[in-house]
C-alpha positions in Angstrom: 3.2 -1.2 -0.4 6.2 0.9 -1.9 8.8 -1.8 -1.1 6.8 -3.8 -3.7 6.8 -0.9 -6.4 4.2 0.7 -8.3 1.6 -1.8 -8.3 -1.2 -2.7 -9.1 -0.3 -5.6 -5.8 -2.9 -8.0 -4.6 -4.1 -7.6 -1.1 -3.0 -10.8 0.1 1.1 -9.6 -1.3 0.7 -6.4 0.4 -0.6 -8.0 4.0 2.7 -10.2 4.0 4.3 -7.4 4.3 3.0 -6.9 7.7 2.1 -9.6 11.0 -1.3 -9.2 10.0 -4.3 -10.8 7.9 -5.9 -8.9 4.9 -9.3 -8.9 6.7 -7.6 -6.6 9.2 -5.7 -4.1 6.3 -9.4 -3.8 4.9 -10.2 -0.4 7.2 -6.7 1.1 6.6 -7.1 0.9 2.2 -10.7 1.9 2.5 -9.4 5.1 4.3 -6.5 5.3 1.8 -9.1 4.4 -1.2 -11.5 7.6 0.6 -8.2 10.1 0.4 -7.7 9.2 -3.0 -3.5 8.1 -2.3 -4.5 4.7 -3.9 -7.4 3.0 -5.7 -8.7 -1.0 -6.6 -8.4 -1.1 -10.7 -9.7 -4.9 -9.8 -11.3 -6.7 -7.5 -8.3 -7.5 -4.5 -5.7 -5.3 -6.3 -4.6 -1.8 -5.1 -2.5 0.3 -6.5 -1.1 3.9 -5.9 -3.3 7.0 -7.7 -0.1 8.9 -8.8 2.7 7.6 -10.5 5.9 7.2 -9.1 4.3 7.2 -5.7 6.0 4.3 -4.6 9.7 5.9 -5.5 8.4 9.0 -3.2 7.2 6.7 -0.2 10.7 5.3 -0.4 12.6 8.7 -0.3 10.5 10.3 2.5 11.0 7.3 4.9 14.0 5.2 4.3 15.2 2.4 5.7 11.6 1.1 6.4 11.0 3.4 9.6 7.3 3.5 8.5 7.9 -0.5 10.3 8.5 1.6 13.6 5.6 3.8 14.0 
């Protein structure tokens, strides 16, 4: 989700980011939605709960090795 900046990023935009469907992502952002890191401002949108979250993401794992495990 940081590749595609701060948001707010439809579900479907965020799940082609990944070999997977939406219905699948659906646990992982209800946990992430529970921790408070993101939050739905509308129905199939999420978006990150602090600004500039995205930039962070990016500095603490470059390169995409979040892709790797």
């Amino acid at each position: 989700m940081a590749e595609l900046g701060p948001g707010p990023h439809r579900s479907g935009d965020i799940a082609a980011c990944y070999p997977a469907k939406v219905t699948s992502l659906a646990p992982t952002r209800s946990s992430l939605i529970s921790k408070g890191m993101i939050w739905s401002p509308n129905h199939g949108d999420t978006a990150y709960t602090v600004p500039m979250f995205d930039e962070f993401m990016k500095r603490i794992m470059p390169s995409g090795e979040w892709r790797h495990g």
